[in-house]
N, CA and C atoms of all chains as a GROMACS GRO file, in nm:
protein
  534
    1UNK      N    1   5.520  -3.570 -18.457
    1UNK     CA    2   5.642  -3.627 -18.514
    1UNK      C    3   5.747  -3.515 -18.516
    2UNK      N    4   5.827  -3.557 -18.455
    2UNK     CA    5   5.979  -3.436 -18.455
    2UNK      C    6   6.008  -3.462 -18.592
    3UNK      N    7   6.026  -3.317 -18.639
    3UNK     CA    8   6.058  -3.319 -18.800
    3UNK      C    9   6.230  -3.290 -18.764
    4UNK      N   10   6.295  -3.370 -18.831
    4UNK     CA   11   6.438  -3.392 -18.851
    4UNK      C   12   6.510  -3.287 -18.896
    5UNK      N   13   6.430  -3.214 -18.977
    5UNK     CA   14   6.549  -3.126 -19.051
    5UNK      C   15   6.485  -2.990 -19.112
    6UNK      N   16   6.522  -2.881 -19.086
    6UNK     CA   17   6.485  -2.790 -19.217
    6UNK      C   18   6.535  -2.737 -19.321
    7UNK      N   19   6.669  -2.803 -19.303
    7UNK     CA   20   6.753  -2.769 -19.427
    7UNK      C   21   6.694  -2.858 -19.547
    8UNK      N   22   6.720  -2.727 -19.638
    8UNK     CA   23   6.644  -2.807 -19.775
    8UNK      C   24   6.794  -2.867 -19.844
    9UNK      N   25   6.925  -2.909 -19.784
    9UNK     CA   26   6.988  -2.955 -19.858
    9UNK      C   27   6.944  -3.105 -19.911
   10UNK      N   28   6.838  -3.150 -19.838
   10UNK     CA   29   6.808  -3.331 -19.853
   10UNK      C   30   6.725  -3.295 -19.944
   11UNK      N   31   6.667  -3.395 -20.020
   11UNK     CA   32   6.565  -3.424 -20.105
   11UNK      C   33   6.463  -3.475 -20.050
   12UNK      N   34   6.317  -3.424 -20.034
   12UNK     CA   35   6.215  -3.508 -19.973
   12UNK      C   36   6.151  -3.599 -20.037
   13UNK      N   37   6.111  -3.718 -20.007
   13UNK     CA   38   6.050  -3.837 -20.042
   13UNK      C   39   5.945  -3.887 -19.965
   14UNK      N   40   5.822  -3.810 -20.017
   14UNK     CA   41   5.680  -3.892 -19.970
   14UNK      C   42   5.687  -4.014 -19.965
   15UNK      N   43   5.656  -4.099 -19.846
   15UNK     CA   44   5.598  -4.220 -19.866
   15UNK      C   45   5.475  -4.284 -19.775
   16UNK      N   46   5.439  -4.390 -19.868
   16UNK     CA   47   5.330  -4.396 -19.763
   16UNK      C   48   5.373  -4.525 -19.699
   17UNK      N   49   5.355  -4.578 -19.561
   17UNK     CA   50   5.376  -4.710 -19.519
   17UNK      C   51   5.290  -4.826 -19.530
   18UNK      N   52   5.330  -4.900 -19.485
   18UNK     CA   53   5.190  -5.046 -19.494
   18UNK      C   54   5.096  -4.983 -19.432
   19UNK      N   55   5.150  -4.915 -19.290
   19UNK     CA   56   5.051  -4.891 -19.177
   19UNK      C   57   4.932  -4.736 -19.256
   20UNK      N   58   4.973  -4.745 -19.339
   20UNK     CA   59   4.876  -4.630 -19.408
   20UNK      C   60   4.952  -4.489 -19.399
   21UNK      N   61   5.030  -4.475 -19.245
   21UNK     CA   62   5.071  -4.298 -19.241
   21UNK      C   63   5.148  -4.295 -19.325
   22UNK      N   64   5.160  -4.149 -19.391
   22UNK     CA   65   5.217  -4.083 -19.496
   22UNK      C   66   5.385  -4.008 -19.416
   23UNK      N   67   5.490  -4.068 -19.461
   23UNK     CA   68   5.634  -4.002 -19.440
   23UNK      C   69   5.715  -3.968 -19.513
   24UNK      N   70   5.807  -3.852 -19.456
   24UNK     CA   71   5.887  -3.820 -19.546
   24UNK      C   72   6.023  -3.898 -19.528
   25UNK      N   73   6.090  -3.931 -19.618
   25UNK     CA   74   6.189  -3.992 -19.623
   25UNK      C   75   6.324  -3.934 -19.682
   26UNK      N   76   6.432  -3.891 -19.626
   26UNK     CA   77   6.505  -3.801 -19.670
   26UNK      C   78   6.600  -3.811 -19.752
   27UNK      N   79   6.671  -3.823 -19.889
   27UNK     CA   80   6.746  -3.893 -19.944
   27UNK      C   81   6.883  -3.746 -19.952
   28UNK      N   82   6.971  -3.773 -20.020
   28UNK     CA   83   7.076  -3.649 -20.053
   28UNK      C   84   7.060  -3.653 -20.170
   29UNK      N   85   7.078  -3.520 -20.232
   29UNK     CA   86   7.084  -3.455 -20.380
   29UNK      C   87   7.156  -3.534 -20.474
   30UNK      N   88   7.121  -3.536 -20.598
   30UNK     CA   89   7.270  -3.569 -20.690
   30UNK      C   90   7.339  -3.477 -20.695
   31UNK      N   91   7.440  -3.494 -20.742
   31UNK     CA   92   7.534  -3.372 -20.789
   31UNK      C   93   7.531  -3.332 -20.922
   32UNK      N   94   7.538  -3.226 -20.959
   32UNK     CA   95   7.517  -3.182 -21.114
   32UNK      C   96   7.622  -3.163 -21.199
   33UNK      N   97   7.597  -3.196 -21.367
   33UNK     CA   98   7.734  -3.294 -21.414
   33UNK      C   99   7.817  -3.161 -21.401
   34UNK      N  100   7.951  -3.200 -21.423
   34UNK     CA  101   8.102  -3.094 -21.464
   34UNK      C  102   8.050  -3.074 -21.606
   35UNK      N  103   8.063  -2.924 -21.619
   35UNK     CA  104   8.087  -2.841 -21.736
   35UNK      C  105   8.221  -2.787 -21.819
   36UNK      N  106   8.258  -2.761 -21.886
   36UNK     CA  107   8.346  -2.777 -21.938
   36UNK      C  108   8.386  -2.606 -21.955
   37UNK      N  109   8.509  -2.562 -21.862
   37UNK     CA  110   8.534  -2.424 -21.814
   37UNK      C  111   8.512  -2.313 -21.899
   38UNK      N  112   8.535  -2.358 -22.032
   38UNK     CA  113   8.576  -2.290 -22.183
   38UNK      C  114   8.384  -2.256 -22.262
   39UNK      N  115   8.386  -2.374 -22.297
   39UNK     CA  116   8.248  -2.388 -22.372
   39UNK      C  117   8.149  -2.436 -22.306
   40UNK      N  118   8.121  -2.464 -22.179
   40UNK     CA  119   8.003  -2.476 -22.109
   40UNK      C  120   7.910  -2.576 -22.134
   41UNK      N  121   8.018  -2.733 -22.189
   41UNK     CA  122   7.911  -2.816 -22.227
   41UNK      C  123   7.988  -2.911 -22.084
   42UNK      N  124   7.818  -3.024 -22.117
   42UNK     CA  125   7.857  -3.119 -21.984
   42UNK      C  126   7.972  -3.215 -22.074
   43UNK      N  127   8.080  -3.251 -21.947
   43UNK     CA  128   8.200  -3.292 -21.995
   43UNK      C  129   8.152  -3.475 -21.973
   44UNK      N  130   8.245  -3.510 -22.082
   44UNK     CA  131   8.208  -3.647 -22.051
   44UNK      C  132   8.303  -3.740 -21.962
   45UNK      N  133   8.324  -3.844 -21.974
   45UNK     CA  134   8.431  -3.927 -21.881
   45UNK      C  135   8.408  -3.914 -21.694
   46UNK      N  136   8.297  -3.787 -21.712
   46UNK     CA  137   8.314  -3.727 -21.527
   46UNK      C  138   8.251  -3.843 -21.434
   47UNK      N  139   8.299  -3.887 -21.382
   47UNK     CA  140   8.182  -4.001 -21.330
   47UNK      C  141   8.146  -3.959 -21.143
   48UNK      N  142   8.058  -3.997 -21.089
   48UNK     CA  143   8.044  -3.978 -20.963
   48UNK      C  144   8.099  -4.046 -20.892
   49UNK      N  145   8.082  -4.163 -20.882
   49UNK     CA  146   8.151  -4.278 -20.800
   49UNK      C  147   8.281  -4.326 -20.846
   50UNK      N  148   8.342  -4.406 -20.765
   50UNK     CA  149   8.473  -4.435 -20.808
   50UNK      C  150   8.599  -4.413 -20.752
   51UNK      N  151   8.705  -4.426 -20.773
   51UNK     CA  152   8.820  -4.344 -20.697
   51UNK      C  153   8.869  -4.224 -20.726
   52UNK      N  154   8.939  -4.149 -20.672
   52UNK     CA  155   8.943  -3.985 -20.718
   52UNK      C  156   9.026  -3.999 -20.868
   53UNK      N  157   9.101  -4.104 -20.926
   53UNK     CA  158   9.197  -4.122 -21.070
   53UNK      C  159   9.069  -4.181 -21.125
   54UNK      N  160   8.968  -4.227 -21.106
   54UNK     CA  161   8.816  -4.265 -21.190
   54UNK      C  162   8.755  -4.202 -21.236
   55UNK      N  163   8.718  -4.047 -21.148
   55UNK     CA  164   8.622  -3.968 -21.174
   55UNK      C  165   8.619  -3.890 -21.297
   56UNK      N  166   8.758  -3.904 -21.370
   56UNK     CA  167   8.797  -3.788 -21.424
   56UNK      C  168   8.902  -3.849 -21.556
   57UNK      N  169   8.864  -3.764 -21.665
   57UNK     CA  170   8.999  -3.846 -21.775
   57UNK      C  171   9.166  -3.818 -21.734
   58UNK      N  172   9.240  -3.903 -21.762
   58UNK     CA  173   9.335  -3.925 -21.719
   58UNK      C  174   9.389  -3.759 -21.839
   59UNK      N  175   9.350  -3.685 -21.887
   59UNK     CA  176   9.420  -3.583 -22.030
   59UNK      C  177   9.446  -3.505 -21.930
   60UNK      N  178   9.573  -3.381 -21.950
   60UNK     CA  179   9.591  -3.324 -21.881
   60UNK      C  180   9.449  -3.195 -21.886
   61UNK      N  181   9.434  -3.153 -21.773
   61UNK     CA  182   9.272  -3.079 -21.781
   61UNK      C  183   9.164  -3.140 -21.748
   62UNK      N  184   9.188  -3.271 -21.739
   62UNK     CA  185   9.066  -3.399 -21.746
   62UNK      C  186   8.990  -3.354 -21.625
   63UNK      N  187   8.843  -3.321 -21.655
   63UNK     CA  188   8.752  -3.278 -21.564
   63UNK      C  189   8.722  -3.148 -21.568
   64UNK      N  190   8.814  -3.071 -21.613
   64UNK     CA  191   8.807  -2.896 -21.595
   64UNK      C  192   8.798  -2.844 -21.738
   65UNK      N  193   8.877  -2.935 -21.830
   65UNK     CA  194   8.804  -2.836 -22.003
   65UNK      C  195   8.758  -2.979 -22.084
   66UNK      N  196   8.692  -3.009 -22.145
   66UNK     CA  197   8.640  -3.045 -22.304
   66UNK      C  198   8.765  -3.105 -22.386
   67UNK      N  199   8.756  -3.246 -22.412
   67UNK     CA  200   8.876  -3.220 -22.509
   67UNK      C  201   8.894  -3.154 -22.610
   68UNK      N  202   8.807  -3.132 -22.658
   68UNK     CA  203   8.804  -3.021 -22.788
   68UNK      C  204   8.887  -2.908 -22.742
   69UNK      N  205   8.872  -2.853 -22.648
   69UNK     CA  206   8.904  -2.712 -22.568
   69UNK      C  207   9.079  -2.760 -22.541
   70UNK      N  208   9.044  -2.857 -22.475
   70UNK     CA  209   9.195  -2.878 -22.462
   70UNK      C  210   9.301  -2.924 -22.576
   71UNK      N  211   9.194  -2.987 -22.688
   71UNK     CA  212   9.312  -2.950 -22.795
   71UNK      C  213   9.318  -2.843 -22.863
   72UNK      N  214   9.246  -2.702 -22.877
   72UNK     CA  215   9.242  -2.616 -22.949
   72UNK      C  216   9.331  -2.524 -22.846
   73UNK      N  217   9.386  -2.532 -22.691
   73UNK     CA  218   9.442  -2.480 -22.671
   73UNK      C  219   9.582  -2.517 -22.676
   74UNK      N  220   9.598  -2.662 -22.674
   74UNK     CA  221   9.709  -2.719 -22.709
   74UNK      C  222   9.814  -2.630 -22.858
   75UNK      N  223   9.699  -2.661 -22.937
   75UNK     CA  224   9.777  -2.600 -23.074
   75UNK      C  225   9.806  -2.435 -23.086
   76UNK      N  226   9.698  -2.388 -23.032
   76UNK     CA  227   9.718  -2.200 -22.985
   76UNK      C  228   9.882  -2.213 -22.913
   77UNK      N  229   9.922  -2.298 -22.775
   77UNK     CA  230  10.022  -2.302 -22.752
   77UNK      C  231  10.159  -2.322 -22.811
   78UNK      N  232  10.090  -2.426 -22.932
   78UNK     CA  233  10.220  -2.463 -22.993
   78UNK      C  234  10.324  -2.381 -23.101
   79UNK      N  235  10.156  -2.333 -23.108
   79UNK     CA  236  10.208  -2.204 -23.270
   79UNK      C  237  10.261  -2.112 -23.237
   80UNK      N  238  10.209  -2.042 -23.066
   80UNK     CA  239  10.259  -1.935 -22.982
   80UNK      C  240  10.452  -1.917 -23.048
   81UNK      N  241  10.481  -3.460 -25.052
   81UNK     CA  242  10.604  -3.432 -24.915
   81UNK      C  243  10.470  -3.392 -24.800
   82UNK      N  244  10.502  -3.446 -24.697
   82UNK     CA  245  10.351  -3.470 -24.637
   82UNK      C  246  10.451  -3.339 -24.487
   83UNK      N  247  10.411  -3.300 -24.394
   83UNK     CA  248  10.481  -3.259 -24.290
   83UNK      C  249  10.520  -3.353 -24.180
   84UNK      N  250  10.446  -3.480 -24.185
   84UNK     CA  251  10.483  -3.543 -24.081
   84UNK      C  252  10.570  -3.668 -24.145
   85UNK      N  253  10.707  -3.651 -24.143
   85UNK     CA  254  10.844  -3.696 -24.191
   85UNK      C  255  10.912  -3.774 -24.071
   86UNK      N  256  10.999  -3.821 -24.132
   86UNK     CA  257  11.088  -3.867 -23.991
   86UNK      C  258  11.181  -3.748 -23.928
   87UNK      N  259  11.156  -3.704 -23.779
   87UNK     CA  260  11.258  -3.650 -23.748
   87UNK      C  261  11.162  -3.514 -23.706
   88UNK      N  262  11.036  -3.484 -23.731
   88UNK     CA  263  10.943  -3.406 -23.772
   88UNK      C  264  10.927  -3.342 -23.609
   89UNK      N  265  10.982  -3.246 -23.546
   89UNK     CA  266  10.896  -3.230 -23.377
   89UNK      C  267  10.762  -3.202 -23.478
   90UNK      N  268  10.704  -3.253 -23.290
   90UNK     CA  269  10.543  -3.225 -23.301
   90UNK      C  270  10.508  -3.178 -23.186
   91UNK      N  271  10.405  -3.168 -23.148
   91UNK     CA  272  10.297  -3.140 -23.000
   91UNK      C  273  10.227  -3.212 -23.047
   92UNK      N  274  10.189  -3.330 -22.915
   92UNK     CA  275  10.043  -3.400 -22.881
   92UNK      C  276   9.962  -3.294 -22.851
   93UNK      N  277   9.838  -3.326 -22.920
   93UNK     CA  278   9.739  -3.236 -22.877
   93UNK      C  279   9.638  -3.302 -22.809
   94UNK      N  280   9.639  -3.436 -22.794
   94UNK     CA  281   9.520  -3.498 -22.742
   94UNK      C  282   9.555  -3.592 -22.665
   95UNK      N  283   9.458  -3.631 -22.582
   95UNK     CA  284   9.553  -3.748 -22.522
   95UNK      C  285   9.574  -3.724 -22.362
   96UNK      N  286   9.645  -3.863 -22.323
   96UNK     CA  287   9.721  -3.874 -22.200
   96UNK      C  288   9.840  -3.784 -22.205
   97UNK      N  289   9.895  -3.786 -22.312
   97UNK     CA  290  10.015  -3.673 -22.328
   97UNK      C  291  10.002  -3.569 -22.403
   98UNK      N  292   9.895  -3.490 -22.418
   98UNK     CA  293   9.836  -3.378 -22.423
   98UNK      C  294   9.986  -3.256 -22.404
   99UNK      N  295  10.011  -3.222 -22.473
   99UNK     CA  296  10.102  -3.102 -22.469
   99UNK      C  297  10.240  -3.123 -22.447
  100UNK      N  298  10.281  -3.224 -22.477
  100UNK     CA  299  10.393  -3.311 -22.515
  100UNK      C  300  10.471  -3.333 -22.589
  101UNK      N  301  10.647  -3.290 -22.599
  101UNK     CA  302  10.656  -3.293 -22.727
  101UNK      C  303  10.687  -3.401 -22.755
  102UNK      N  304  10.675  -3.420 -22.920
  102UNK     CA  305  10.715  -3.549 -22.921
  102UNK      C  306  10.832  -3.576 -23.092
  103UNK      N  307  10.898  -3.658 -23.152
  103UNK     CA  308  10.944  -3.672 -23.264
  103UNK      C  309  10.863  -3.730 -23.380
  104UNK      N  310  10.897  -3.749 -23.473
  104UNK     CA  311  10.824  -3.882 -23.556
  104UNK      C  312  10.919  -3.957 -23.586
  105UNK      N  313  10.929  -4.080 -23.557
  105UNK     CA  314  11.026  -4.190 -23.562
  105UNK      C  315  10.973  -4.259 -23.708
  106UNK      N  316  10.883  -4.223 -23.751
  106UNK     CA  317  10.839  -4.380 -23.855
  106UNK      C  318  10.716  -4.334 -23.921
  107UNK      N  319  10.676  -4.333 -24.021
  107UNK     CA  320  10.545  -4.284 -24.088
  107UNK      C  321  10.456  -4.421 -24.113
  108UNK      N  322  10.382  -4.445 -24.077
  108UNK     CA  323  10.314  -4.621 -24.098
  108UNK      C  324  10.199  -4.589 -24.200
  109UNK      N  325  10.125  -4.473 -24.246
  109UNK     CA  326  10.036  -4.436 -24.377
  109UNK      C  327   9.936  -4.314 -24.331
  110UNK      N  328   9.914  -4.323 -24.408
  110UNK     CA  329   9.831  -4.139 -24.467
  110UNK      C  330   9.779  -4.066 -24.321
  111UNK      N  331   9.779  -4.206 -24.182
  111UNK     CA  332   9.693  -4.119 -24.089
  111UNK      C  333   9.807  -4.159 -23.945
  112UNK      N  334   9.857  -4.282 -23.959
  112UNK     CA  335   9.948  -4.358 -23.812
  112UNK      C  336  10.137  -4.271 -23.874
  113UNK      N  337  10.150  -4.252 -23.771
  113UNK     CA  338  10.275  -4.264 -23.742
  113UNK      C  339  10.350  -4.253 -23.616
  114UNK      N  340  10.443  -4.334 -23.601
  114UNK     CA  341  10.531  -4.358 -23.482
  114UNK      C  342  10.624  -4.223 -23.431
  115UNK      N  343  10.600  -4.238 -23.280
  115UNK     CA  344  10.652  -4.102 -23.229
  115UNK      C  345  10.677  -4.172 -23.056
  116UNK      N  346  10.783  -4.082 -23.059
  116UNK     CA  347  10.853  -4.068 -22.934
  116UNK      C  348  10.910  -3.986 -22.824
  117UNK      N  349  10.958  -3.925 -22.717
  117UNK     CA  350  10.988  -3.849 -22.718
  117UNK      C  351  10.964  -3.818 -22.543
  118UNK      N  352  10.916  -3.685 -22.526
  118UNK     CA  353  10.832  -3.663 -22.403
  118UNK      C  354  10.699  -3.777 -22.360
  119UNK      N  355  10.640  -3.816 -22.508
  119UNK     CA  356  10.537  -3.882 -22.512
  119UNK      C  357  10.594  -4.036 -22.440
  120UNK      N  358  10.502  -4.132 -22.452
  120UNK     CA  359  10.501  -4.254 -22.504
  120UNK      C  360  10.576  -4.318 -22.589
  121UNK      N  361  10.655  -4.393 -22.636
  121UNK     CA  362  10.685  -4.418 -22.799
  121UNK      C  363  10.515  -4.496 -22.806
  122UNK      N  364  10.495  -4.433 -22.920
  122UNK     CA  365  10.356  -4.527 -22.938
  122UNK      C  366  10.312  -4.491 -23.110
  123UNK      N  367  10.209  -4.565 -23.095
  123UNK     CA  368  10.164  -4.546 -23.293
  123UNK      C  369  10.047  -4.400 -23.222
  124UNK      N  370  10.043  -4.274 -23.336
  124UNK     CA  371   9.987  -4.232 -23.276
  124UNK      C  372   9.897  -4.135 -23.431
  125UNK      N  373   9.814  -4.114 -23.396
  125UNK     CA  374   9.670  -4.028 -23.529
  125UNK      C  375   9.768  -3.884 -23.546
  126UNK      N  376   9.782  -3.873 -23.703
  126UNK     CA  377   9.857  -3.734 -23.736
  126UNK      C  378   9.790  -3.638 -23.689
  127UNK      N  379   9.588  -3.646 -23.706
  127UNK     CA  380   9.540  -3.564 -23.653
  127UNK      C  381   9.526  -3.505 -23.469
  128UNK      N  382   9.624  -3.601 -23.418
  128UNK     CA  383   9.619  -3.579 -23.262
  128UNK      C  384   9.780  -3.493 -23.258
  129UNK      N  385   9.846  -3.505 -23.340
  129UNK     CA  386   9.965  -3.436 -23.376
  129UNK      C  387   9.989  -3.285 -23.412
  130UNK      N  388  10.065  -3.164 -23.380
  130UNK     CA  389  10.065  -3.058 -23.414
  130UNK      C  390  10.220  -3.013 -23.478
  131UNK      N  391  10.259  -3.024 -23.578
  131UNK     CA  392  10.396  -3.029 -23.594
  131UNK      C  393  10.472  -2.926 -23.594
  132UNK      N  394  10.584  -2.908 -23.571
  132UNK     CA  395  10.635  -2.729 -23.562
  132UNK      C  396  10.723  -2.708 -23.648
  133UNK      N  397  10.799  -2.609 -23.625
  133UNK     CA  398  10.889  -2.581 -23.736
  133UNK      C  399  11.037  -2.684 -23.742
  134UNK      N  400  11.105  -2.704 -23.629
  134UNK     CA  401  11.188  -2.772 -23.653
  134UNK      C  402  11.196  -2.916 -23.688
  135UNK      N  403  11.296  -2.972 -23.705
  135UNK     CA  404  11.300  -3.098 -23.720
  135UNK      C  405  11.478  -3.164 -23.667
  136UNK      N  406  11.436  -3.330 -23.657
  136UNK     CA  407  11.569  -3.347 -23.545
  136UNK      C  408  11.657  -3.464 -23.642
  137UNK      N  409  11.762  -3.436 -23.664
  137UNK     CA  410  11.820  -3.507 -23.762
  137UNK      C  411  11.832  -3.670 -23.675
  138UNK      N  412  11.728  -3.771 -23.690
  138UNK     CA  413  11.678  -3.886 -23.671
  138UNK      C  414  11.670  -4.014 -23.790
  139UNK      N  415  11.724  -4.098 -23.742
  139UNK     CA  416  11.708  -4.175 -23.889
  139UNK      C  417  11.552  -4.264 -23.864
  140UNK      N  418  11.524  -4.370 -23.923
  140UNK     CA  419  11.375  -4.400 -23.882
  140UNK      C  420  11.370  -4.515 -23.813
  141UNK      N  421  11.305  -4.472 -23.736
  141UNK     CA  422  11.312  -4.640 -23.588
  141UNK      C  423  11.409  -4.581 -23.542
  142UNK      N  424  11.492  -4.496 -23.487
  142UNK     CA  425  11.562  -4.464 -23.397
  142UNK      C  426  11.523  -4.479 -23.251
  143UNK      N  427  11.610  -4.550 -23.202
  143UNK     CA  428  11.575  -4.592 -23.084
  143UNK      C  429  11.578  -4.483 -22.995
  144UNK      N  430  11.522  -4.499 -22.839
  144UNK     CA  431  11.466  -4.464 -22.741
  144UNK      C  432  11.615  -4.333 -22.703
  145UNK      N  433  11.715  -4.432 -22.692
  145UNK     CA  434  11.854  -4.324 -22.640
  145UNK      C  435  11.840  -4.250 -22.725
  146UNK      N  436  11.872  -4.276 -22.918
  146UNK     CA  437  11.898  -4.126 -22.975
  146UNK      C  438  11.801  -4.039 -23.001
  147UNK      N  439  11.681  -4.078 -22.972
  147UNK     CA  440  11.546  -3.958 -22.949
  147UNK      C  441  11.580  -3.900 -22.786
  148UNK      N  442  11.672  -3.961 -22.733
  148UNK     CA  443  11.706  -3.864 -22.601
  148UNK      C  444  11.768  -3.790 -22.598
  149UNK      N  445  11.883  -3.801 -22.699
  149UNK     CA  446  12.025  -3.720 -22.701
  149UNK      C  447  11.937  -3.635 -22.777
  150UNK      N  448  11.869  -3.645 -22.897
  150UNK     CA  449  11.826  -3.578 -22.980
  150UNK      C  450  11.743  -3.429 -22.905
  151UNK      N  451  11.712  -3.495 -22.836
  151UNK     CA  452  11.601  -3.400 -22.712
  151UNK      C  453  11.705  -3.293 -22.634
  152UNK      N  454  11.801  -3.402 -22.578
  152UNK     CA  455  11.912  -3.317 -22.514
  152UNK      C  456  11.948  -3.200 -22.560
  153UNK      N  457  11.979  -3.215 -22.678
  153UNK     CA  458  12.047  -3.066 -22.771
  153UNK      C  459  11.954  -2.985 -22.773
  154UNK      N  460  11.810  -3.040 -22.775
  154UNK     CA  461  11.697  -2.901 -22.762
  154UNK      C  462  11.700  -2.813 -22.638
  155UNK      N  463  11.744  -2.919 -22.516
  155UNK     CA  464  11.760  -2.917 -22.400
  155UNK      C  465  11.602  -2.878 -22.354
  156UNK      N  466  11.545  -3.029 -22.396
  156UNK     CA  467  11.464  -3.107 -22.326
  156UNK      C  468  11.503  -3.237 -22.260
  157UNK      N  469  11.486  -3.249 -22.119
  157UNK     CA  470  11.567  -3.397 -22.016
  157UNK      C  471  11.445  -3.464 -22.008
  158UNK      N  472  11.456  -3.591 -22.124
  158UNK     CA  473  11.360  -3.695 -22.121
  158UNK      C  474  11.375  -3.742 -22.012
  159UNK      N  475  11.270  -3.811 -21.918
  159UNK     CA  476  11.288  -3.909 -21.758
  159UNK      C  477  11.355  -4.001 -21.807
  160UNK      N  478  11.450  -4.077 -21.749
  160UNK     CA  479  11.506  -4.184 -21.761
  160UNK      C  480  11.400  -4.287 -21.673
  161UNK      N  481  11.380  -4.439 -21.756
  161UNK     CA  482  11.303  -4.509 -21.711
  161UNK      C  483  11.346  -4.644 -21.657
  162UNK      N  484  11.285  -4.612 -21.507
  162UNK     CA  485  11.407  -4.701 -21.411
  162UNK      C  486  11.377  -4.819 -21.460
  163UNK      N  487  11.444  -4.996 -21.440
  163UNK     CA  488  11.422  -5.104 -21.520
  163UNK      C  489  11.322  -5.133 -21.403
  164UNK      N  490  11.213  -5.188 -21.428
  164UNK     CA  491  11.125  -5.261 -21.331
  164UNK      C  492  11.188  -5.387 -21.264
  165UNK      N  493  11.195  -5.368 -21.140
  165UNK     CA  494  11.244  -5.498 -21.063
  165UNK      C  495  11.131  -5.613 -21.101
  166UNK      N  496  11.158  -5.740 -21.146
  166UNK     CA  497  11.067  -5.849 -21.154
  166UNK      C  498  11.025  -5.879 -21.020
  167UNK      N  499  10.910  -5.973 -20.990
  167UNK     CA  500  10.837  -5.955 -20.865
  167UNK      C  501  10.903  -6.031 -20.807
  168UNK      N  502  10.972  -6.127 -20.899
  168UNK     CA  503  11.043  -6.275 -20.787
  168UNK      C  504  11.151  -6.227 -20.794
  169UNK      N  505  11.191  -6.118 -20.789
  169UNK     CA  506  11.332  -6.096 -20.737
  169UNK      C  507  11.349  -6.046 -20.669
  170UNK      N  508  11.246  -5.993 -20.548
  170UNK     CA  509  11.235  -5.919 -20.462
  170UNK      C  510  11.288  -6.015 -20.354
  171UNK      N  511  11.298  -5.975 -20.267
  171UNK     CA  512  11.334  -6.091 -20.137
  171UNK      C  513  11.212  -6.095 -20.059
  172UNK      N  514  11.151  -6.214 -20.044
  172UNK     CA  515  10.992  -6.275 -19.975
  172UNK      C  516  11.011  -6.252 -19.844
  173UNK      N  517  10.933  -6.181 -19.772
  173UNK     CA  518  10.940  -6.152 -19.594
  173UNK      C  519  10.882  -6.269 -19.558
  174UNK      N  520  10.914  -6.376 -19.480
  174UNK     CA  521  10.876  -6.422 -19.399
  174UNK      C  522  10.760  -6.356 -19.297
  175UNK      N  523  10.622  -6.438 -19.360
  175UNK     CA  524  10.505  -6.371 -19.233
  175UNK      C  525  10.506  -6.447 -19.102
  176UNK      N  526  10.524  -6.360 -18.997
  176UNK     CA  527  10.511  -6.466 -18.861
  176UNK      C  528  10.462  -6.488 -18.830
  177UNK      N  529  10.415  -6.610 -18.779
  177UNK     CA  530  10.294  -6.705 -18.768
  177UNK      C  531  10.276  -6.699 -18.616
  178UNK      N  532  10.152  -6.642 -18.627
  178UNK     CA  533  10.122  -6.652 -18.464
  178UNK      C  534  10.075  -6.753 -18.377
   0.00000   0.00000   0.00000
C-alpha cells in the first residue's frame, strides 16, 4: 500500500473495514482555542466556523484580549 | 450626588463601543442610564461606563444635534448619519429576459 503521507500534520485514524484490513484514514487537526494576549485564558465568543465577522466578538480587540483585559485597559486609558 | 449626572463625559469600557466617548443624556436608576455621543445613543450599565473629569453643559434628553455641537467644542467630529434610502425608492432594474 503506497502510504500517502509522512507529514504528521494529519491526524491518523485506524480503521478497520468490512473486508477485515486494518487502514489508516487521514483526518486534519483541530485548531487550538484563541488565548487571550494579556492573561492567557481561552477567550470566549472565538468560534471556528463561520464567516470571518462570526469568528470573533464584534468589541474592539475581539479575538486578541479578554473582555476583562479590554476593559481594564480601557479605564487605564481613560484616567491616563 | 451620584457621578453619573446629565452632561457627565464618560468612556465605554465594554462593549461594541469599547473606548468611546460618550455623554449622559438621562439617568433611568441606580444602574441604566442614557448616553450618546461617539457611542450609540443607547440605555447603557454605569458599570460599563468610565466617567472623567469634565462635563458638557447638556440639558436631559438632548437630542442627537446638541450632543454634536456639544462634542464639536471638545473638537470631537461625531459621523454624520446618512438618512437610509427606503428600498422602494430605489429605481427597480428591469431583468432581461432571455
Amino acid at each position: 500500500m503506497k502510504w500517502p503521507t509522512k507529514s504528521r500534520s494529519k491526524r491518523r485514524i485506524m480503521r478497520r473495514t468490512p473486508g477485515g484490513r486494518n487502514v489508516v484514514h487521514l483526518k486534519p487537526r483541530k485548531q487550538s482555542k484563541a488565548h487571550c494576549a494579556v492573561c492567557r485564558q481561552a477567550l470566549k465568543g472565538v468560534a471556528q466556523k463561520g464567516a470571518a465577522s462570526e469568528k470573533r466578538p464584534s468589541r474592539p480587540y475581539g479575538g486578541y484580549l479578554c473582555s476583562a483585559c479590554v476593559r481594564q485597559m480601557m479605564i487605564e486609558r481613560a484616567r491616563a | 450626588m451620584s457621578l453619573f449626572e446629565t452632561g457627565r463625559l464618560c468612556v465605554k469600557i465594554a462593549g461594541r463601543d469599547a473606548g468611546a466617548k460618550c455623554v449622559v443624556i438621562d439617568v433611568m436608576n441606580r444602574n441604566y442610564v442614557l448616553v450618546d455621543g461617539q457611542t450609540r445613543r443607547r440605555k447603557c450599565n454605569v458599570q460599563h461606563l468610565e466617567p472623567l473629569q469634565t462635563t458638557l453643559p447638556l440639558t436631559k434628553n438632548a437630542s442627537h444635534d446638541a450632543v454634536t455641537k456639544a462634542f464639536a467644542e471638545l473638537g470631537i467630529t461625531l459621523p454624520v448619519k446618512k438618512a437610509k434610502t427606503k428600498a422602494s425608492s430605489k429605481p427597480v432594474q428591469k431583468r432581461k429576459v432571455k
